[in-house]
C-alpha positions in Angstrom: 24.1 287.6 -8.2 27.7 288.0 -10.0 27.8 286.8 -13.3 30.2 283.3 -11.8 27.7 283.1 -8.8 24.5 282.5 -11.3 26.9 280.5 -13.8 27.0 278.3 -10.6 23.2 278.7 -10.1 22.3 277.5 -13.7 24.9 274.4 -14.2 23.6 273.6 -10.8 19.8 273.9 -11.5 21.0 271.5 -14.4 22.5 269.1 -12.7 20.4 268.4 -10.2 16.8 268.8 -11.5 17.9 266.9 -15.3 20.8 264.3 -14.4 19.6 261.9 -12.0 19.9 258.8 -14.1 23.6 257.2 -13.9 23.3 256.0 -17.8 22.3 259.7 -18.3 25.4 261.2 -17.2 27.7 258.4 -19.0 26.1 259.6 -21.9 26.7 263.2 -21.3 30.4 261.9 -20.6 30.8 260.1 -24.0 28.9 263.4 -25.3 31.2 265.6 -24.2 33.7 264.3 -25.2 32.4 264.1 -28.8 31.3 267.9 -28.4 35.4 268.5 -27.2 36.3 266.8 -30.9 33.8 268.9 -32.4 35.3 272.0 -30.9 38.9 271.1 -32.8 37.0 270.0 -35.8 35.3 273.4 -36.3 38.9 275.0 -37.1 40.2 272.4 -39.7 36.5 270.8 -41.4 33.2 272.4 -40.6 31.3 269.7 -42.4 33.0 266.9 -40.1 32.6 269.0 -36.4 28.7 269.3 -37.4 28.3 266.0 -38.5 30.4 264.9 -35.0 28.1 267.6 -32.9 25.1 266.7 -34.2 24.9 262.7 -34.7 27.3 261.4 -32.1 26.9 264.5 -29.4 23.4 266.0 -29.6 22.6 262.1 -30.0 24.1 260.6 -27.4 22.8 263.5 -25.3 19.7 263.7 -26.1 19.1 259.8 -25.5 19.8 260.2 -22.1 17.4 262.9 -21.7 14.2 261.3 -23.4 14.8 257.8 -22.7 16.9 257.2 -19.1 16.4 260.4 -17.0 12.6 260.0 -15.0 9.9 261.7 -15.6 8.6 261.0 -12.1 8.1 263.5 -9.0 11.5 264.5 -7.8 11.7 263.5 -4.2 15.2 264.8 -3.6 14.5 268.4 -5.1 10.8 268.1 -4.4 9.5 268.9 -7.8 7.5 267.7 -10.7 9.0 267.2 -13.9 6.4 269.9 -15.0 7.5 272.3 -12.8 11.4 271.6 -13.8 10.1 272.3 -17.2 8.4 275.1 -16.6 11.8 276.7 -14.9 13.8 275.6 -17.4 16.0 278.1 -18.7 17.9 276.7 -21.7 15.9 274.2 -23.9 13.3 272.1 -21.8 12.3 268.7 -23.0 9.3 270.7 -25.6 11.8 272.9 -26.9 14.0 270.2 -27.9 11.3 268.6 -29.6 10.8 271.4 -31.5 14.7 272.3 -32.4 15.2 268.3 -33.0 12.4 268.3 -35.6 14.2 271.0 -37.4 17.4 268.8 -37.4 15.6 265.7 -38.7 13.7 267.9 -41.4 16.9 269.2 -43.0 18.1 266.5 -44.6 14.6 265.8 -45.9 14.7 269.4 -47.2 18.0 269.5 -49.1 17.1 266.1 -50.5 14.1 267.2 -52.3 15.2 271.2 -52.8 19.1 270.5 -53.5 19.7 274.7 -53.6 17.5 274.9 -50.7 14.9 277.3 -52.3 17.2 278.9 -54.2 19.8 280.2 -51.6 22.7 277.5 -52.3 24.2 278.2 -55.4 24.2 274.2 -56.9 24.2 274.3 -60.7 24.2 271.1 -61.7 23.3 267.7 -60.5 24.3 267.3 -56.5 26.5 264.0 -55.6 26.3 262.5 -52.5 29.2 263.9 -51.0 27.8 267.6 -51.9 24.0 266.3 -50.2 26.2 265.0 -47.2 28.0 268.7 -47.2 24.9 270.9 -47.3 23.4 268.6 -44.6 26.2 269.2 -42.7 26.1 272.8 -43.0 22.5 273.3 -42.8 23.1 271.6 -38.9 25.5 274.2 -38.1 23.4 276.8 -38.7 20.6 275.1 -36.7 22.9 274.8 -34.2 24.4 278.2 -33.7 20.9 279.3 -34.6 19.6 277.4 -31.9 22.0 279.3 -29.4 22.0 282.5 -30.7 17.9 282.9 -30.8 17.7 281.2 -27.1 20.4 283.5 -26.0 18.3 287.1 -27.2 15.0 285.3 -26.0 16.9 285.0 -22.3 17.8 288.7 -22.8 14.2 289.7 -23.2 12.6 286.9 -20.6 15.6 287.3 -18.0 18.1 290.1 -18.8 21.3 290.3 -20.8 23.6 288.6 -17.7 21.0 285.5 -17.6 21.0 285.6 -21.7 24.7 285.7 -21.4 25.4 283.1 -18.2 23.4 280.9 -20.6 25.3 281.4 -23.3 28.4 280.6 -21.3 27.1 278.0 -19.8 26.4 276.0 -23.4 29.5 276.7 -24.7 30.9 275.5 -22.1 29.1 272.1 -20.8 31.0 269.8 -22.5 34.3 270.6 -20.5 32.0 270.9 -17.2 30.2 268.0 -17.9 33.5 265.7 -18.1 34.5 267.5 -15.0 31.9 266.1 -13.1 30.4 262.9 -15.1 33.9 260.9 -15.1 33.2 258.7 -12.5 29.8 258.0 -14.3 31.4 254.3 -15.3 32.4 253.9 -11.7 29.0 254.2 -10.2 27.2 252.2 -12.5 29.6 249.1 -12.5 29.2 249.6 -8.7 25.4 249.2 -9.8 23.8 252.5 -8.7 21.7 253.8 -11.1 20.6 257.0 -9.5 22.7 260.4 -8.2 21.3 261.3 -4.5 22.6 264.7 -5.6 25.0 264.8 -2.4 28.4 265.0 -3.7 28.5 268.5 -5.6 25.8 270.1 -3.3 28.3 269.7 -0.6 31.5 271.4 -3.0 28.9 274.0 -3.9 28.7 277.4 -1.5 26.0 278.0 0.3 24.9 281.4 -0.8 25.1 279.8 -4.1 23.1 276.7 -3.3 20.5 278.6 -1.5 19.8 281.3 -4.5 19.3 278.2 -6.2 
């Protein structure tokens, strides 16, 4: 595959094996949208794009993974959520676990090691604005960590165009996601709760869809 034809492959893979759940893809919406603010933020304050990315985005985003999207034998793409997990190629639902405990531990960290073993230079007593700083920090460096390491484990596990589709792909999800989770508020005031999969199967092309 070209590098846009397995682009295509993965955001589809995602989509259809991970977004079945309506309330999950309103949440992607309203996290993307987050993650877009995040993206402006990064250029003027660092310490307010992580805080943004990380409690409203990964949040919001990750809610809808855990606690909306089933866990149930996938009739429509006949799979198990094992096997989906298995194939996975960014973070699977164990991984995130993982990378999410990091997150939560940070703040814990910095809290009771203020110069974070010695590699901030804090010289006298830290006020809560400084704690709130460092935490904020300490997320964006989990986060571009996060990326970064997943990105050179694809290049060993896959190859450097999968690493690098992947890449792509993250960086770009938020705009992709509003692209196609829009009309998320539509379907579930019309009361449907779960995504047949029909609508972007039939927009995607074939060879694509079939590689898949």
């Amino acid at each position: 595959m070209t590098f846009l034809e397995e682009l295509q492959k993965q955001r589809w893979d995602d989509h259809r094996f991970y977004h079945h759940n309506r309330v999950n893809q309103f949440l992607h919406l309203l996290s993307a949208c987050c993650f877009v603010a995040s993206y402006v933020l990064i250029f003027y304050s660092p310490v307010a794009a992580a805080l943004v990315g990380w409690l409203l985005s990964m949040t919001l985003r990750q809610t809808g993974h855990f606690f909306f999207e089933p866990k149930t034998y996938d009739k429509v793409n006949e799979a198990t959520h094992d096997y989906k997990e298995s194939i996975k190629v960014g973070y699977n639902l164990q991984r995130k676990v993982v990378l999410l405990s990091i997150w939560a531990a940070a703040p814990v960290v910095l809290y009771f090691s203020p110069t974070l073993f010695g590699l901030l230079d804090v010289t006298s007593s830290v006020t809560l604005e400084q704690y709130l700083n460092h935490v904020a920090l300490s997320w964006l460096f989990i986060g571009f960590g996060a990326v970064i390491f997943r990105t050179l484990h694809l290049f060993k596990l896959m190859g450097v165009q999968s690493g690098c589709v992947w890449f792509c792909k993250i960086v770009t999800d938020p705009f992709h996601d509003i692209k196609i989770y829009y009309k998320s508020p539509y379907y579930l005031l019309k009361g449907e709760m779960y995504d047949e999969m029909t609508d972007w199967y039939e927009e995607t092309p074939k060879e694509t869809v079939k590689a898949a």
